[in-house]
C-alpha positions in Angstrom: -25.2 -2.4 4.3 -22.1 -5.0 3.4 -19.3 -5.9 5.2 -16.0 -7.2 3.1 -14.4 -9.3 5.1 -11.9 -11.1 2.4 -8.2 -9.8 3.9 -6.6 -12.5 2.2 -3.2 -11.1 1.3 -3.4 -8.5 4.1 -2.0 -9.4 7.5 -4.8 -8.3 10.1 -2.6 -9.2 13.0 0.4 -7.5 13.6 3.7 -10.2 12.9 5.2 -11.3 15.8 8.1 -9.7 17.5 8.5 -11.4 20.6 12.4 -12.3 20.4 13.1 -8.5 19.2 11.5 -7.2 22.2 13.0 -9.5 24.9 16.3 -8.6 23.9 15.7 -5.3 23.7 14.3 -5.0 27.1 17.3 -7.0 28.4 20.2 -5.1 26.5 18.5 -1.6 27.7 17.9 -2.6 31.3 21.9 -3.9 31.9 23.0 -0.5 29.7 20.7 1.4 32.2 22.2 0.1 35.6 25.6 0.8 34.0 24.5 4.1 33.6 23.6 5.5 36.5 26.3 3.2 38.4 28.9 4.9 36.1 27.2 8.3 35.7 26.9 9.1 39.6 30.9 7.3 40.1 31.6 10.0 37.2 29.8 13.1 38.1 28.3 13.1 34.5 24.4 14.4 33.9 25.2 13.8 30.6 25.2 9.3 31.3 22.3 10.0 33.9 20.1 11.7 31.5 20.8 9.4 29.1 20.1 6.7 31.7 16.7 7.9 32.5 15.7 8.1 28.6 17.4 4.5 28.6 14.8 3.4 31.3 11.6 5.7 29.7 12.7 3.4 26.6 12.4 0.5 28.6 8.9 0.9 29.8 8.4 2.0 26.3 9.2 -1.0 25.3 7.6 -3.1 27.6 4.5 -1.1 27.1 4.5 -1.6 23.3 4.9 -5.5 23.6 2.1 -5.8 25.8 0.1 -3.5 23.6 1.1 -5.9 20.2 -0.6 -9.0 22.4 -3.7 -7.2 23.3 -3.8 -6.0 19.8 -4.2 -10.0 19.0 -7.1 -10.4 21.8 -10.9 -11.3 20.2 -13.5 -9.1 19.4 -16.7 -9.4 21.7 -20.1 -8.0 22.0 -19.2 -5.3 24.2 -15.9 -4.8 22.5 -16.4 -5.3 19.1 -13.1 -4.6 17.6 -11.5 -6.0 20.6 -8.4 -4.8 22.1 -6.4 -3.3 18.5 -6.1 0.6 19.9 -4.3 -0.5 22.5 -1.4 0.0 20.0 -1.9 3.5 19.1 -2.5 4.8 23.1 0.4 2.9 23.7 2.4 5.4 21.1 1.1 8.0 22.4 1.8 7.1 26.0 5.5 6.5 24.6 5.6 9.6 23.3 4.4 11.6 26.1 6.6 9.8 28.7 9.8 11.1 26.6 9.0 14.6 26.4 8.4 14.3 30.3 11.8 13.1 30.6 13.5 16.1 28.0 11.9 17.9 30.6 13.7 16.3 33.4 16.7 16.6 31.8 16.7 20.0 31.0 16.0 21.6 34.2 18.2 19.8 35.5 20.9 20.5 32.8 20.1 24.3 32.8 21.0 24.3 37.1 24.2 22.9 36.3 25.7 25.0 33.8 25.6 27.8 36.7 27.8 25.5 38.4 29.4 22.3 36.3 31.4 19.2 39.0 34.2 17.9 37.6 33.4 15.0 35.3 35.6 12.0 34.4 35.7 12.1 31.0 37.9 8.6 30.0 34.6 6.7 32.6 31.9 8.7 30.7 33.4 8.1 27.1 33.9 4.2 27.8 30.2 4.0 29.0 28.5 6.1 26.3 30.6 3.8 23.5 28.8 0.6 24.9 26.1 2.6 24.5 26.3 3.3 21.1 26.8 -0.8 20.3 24.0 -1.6 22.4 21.7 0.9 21.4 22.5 0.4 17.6 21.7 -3.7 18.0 18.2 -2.6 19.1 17.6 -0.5 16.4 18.2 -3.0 14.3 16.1 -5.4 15.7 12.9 -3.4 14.7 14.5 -2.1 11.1 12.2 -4.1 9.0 8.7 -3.1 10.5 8.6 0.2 11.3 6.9 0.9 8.5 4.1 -0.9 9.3 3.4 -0.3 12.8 3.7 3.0 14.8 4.5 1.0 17.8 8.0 -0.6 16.2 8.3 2.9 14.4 8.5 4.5 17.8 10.6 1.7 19.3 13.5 2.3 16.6 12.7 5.8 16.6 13.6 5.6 20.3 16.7 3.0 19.6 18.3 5.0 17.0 17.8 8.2 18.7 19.8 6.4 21.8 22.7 5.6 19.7 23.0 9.2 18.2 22.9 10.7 21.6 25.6 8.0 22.7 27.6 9.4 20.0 27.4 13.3 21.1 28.2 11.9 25.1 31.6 10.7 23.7 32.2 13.1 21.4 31.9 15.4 24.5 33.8 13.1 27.2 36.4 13.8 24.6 36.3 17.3 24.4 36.3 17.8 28.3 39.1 15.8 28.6 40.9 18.0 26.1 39.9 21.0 27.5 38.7 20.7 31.2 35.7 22.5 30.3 33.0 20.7 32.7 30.0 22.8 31.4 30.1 20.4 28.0 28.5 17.7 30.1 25.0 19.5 31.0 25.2 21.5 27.4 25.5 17.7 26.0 22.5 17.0 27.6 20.5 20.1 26.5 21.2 19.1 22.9 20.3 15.4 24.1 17.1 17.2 25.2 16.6 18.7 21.7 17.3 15.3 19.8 14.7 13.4 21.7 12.0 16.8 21.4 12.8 16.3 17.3 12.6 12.6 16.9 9.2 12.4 19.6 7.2 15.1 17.8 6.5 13.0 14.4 5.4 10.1 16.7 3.4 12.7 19.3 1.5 14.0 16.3 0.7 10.8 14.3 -0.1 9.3 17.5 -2.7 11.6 18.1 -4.2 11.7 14.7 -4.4 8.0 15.0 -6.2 8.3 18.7 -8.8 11.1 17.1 -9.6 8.7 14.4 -7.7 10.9 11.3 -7.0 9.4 8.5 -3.3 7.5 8.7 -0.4 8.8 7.5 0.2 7.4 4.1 -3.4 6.8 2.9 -4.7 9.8 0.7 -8.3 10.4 1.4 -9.1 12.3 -1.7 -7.6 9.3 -4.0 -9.9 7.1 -2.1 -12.9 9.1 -2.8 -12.1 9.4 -6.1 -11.8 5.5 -7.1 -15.0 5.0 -5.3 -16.9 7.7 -7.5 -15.6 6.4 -10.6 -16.5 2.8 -10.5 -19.2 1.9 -12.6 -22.8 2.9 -12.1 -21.9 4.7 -8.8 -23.7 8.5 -9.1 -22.4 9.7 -5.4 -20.6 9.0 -2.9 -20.8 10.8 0.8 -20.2 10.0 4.6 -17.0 8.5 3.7 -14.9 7.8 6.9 -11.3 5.9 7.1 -9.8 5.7 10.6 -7.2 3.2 12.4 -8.4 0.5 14.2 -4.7 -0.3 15.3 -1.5 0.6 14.4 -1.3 -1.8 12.1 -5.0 -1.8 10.4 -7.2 0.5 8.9 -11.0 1.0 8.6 -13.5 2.5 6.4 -17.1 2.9 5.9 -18.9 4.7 3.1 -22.1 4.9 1.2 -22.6 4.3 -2.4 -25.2 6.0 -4.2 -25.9 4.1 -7.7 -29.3 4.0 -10.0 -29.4 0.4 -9.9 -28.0 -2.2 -7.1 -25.2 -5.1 -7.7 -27.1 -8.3 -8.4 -25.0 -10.1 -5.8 -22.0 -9.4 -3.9 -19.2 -9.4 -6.5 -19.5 -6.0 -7.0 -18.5 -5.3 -3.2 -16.2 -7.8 -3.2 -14.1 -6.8 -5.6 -14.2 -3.0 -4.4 -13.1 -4.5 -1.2 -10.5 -6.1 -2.8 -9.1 -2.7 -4.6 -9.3 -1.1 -1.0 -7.0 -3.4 0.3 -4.5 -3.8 -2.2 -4.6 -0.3 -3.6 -4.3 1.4 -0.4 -3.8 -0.4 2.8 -7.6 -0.7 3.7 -8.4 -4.1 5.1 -11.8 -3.7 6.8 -14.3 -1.7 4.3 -18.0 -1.8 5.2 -20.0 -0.3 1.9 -23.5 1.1 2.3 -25.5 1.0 -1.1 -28.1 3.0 -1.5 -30.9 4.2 -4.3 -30.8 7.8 -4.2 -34.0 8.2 -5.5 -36.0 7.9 -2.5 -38.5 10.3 -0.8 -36.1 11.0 2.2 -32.3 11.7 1.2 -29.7 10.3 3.6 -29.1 12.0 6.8 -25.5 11.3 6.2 -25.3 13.1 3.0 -24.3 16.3 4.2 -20.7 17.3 4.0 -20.8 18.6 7.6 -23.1 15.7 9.3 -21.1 12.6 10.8 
């Protein structure tokens, strides 16, 4: 069995985003106090829901930067690949902790459409329009990797979902103050409930595939297999595994059945090398074997892991 250990051109730790956190953290936490100082002055469920996902975002985002340095901490004997999936539970945790809040929210909303308190609309539009500035800076502050990590996907997933909902809160400040119709404030945050559900459910499900050890999103198994049959002098290929070792780095192991062995290590160095560029595969651990042996593999069989 061979390891390929060559990530040269691959990042194996995930860049830093140290600066993009703080001030996200910051810029949340102030908007949040405004919030509820504003929302309870006002009457408005719509500002205190969107306070309490403010905070959940907060601790989301405290939880993901603490995750990204544990992610960096060394391997050792008892934990061999070190602290890296503390990124992916720390999705998931996000992702659970807002649906518990949509929950919040919604019982909550549904007791006061029965009977809606006057809300000041001109307080509550004012608020929810700092919102959408403050909201839309944080976004932006974790635009350029949330394609790489699940953690900064759910952190602007979280940020830009914030600014849309700031935008529905004013639009319907404005509508109650044009109509005095009070019940547009908890049916605001009903349909704040639903954007949060929609934009939490990609990140609950990846999240999960990611803690079960699925493949990750954007990595096609089947290609995989197929560019490790073809090569050269390979007959078979079974008990092929790729998983997520973090949210930022992905693992495989696989066995190679071929009629005669590599004289040296080029040949696994150089499949390595096509894992990682090819498709995203930094840590691939290859398993050559004869396949002309007395005893066959006991991985061989489609349905043994």
């Amino acid at each position: 069995m061979t390891h390929d250990y060559d990530h040269s051109g691959y990042s194996c730790e995930p860049p830093s985003n140290n600066a993009a956190f703080a001030i996200g953290v910051v810029l949340n936490l102030g908007f949040v106090g405004a919030e509820v100082f504003y929302g309870l002055a006002a009457h408005s469920l719509a500002l205190i829901s969107d306070a309490g996902h403010n905070l959940s975002d907060v601790f989301c985002l405290l939880l993901a930067w603490g995750a990204m340095h544990l992610t960096r901490a060394a391997p050792t004997k008892r934990r061999t690949y070190g602290w890296r999936r503390s990124s992916i539970l720390a999705a998931l945790i996000n992702a659970v902790i807002l649906l518990v809040v949509v929950g919040g929210i919604t019982v909550e909303a549904i007791r006061r459409l029965g009977a809606p308190p006057e809300v000041a609309g001109g307080t509550v539009m004012a608020v929810a329009a700092i919102g959408i500035v403050i909201n839309t800076i944080s976004a932006l502050l974790f635009l350029s990797g949330r394609k790489r990590d699940l953690n900064l996907k759910g952190t602007f997933l979280h940020m830009t979902g914030d600014a849309a909902v700031s935008v529905g809160v004013v639009i319907a400040a404005f509508a109650i103050r044009l109509t005095g119709w009070n019940w547009l404030d908890p049916a605001v945050s009903l349909a704040i409930g639903a954007v949060i559900v929609w934009g939490t459910w990609g990140l609950l499900r990846e999240s999960i595939n990611l803690s079960m050890d699925a493949v990750p999103a954007g990595i096609d198994p089947h290609a995989v297999e197929e560019y490790l049959t073809n090569l050269a002098g390979v007959t078979a290929v079974h008990d092929l595994h790729i998983w997520a070792m973090s949210t930022t780095e992905v693992a495989l192991t696989v066995h190679l059945v071929m009629a005669e062995a590599p004289r040296n290590d080029l040949f696994l160095h150089d499949v390595g090398d096509v894992l990682r560029d090819r498709f995203g595969i930094g840590h691939a651990t290859t398993q050559i074997e004869c396949g002309n042996c007395e005893r066959d593999c006991r991985q061989a069989p489609v349905h043994v892991v």
